[in-house]
C-alpha positions as CSV (number, residue, x, y, z in Angstrom):
1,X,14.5,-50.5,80.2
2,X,12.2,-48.3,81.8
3,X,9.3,-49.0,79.2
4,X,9.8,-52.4,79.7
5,X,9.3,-51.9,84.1
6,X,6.2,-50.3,82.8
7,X,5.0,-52.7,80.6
8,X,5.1,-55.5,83.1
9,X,4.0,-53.3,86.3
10,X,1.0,-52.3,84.2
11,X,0.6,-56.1,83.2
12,X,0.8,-57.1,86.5
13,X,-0.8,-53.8,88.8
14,X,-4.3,-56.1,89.2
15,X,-2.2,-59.5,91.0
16,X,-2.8,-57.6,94.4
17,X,0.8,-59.5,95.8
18,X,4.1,-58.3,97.1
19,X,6.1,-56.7,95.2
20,X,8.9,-59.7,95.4
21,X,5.8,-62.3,94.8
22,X,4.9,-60.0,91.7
23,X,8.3,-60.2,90.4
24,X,8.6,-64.1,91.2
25,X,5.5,-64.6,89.4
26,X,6.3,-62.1,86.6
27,X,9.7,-63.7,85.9
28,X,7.8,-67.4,85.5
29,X,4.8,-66.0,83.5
30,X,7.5,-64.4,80.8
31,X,8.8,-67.7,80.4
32,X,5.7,-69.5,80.2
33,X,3.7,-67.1,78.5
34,X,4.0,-65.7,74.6
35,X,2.3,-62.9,75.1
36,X,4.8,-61.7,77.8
37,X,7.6,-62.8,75.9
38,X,6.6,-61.0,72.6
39,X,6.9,-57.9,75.0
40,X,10.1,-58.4,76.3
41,X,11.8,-59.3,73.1
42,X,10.2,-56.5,71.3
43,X,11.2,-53.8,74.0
44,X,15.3,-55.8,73.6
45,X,14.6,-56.1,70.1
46,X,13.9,-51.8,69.7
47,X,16.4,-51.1,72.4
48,X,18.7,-53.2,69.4
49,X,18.0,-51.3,66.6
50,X,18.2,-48.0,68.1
51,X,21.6,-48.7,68.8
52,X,22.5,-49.8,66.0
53,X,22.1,-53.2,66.6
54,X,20.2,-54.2,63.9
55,X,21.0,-57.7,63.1
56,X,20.6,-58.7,66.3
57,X,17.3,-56.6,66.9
58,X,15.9,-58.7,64.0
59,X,17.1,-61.8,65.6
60,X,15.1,-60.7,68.4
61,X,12.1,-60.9,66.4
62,X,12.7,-63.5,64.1
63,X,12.6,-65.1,67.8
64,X,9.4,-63.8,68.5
65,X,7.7,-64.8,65.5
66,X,8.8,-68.6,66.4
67,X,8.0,-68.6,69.7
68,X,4.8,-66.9,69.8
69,X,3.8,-66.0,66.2
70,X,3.4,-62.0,66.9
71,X,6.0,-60.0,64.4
72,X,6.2,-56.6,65.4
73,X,9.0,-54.6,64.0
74,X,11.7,-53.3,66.1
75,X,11.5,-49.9,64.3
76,X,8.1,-49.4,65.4
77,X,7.9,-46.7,68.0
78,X,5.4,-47.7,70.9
79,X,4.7,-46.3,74.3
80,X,5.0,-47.8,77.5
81,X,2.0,-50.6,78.7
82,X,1.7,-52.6,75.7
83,X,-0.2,-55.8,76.2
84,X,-1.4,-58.6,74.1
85,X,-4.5,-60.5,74.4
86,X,-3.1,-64.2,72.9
87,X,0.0,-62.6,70.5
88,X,-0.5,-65.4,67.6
89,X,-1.2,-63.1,64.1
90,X,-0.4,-60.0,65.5
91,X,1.7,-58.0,62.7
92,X,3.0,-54.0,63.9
93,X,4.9,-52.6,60.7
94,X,7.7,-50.6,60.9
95,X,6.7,-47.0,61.2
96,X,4.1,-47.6,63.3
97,X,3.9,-45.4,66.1
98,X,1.6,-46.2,69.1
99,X,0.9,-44.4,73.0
100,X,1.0,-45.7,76.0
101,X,-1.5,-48.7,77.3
102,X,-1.7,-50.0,73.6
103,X,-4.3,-53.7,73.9
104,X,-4.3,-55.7,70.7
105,X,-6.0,-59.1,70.4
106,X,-5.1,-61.7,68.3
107,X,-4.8,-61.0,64.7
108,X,-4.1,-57.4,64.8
109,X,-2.7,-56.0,61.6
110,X,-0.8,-52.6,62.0
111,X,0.3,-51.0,58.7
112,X,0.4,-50.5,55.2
113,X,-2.4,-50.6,52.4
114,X,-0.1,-51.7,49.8
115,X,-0.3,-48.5,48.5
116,X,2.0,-45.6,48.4
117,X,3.7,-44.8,52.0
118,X,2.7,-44.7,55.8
119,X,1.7,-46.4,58.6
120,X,-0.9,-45.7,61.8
121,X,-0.3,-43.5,64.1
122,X,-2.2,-44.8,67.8
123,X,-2.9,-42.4,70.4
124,X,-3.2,-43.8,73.9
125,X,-5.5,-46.0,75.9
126,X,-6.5,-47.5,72.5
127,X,-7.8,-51.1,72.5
128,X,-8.0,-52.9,68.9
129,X,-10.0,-55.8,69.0
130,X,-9.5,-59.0,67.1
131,X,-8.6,-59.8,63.7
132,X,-9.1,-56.0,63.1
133,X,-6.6,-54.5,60.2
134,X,-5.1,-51.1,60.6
135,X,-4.2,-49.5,57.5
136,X,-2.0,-47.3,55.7
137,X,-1.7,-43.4,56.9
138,X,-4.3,-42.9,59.7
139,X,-4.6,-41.8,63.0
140,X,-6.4,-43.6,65.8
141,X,-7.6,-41.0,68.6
142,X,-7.2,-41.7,72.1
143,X,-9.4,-43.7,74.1
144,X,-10.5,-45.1,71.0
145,X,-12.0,-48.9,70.9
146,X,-11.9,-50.8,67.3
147,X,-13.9,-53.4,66.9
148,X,-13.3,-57.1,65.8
149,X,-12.2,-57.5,61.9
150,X,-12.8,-54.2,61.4
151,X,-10.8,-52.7,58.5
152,X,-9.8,-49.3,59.3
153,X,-9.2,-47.1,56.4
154,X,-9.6,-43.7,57.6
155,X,-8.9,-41.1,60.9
156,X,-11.0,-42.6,64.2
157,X,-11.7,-39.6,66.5
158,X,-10.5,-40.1,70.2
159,X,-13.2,-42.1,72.3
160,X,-15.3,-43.0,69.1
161,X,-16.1,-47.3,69.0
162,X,-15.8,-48.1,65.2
163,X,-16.5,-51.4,63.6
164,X,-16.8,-53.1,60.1
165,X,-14.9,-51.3,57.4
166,X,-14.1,-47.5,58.4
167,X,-14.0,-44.9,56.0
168,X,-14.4,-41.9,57.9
């Protein structure tokens, strides 16, 4: 629950209001908004399936996936201050595991090649930009900015700006 008070203080930090005003307008704009709601079901849906809950955490998702076409597994370990930029197409596998202040845009692809095991690993701070795909067993430094429909392949180092197809 914590994570979750994180998630929308962070989201909601720049509104410059009272804190009653920000929680007003926060509880309309998760109702209205996908992008909020993808957060809040996601944080319920993990909260689920760590306690063993897992029918109902996939529920969760499956909810999710309706309502604002994001899918992003309730295994997948990520830190406080996610946001989404417009949640439509954005796909976070199962053994992803992500920092804190996590920003992906629309399209975002986190997980597997196809091939063999593993999933990314994202430090913190790390903004991944449009239709950009995330692949298989790498790690994304902090601080790190992916471009749009990139296709990471290998390790980013923290603070680099990649784009296009990554290999290292």
């Amino acid at each position: 629950m914590e994570t979750l008070v994180e998630d929308l203080r962070q989201m909601t930090a720049s509104w410059g209001m009272s804190p009653s005003r920000v929680l007003a307008r926060a509880a309309m704009r998760c109702t209205l908004y996908p992008r909020l709601r993808v957060v809040v079901w996601f944080r319920l849906s993990a909260w689920c399936w760590h306690h063993r809950l897992r029918p109902v955490a996939l529920w969760l998702q499956a909810g999710s996936i309706r309502a604002a076409g994001a899918e992003i597994h309730p295994a997948a370990e990520i830190g406080p201050g996610l946001s989404l930029i417009h949640s439509v197409g954005v796909v976070v596998g199962h053994e992803v595991v992500a920092g804190s202040s996590l920003v992906l845009y629309q399209g975002v692809t986190l997980g597997h090649t196809g091939q063999g095991p593993g999933q990314p690993k994202v430090g913190d701070n790390v903004r991944i930009g449009a239709g950009a795909k995330v692949l298989g067993p790498v790690t994304i430094g902090d601080e790190a900015w992916i471009g749009a429909n990139a296709v990471i392949l290998a390790d980013v180092a923290a603070g680099a700006t990649v784009g296009g197809i990554w290999r290292g």
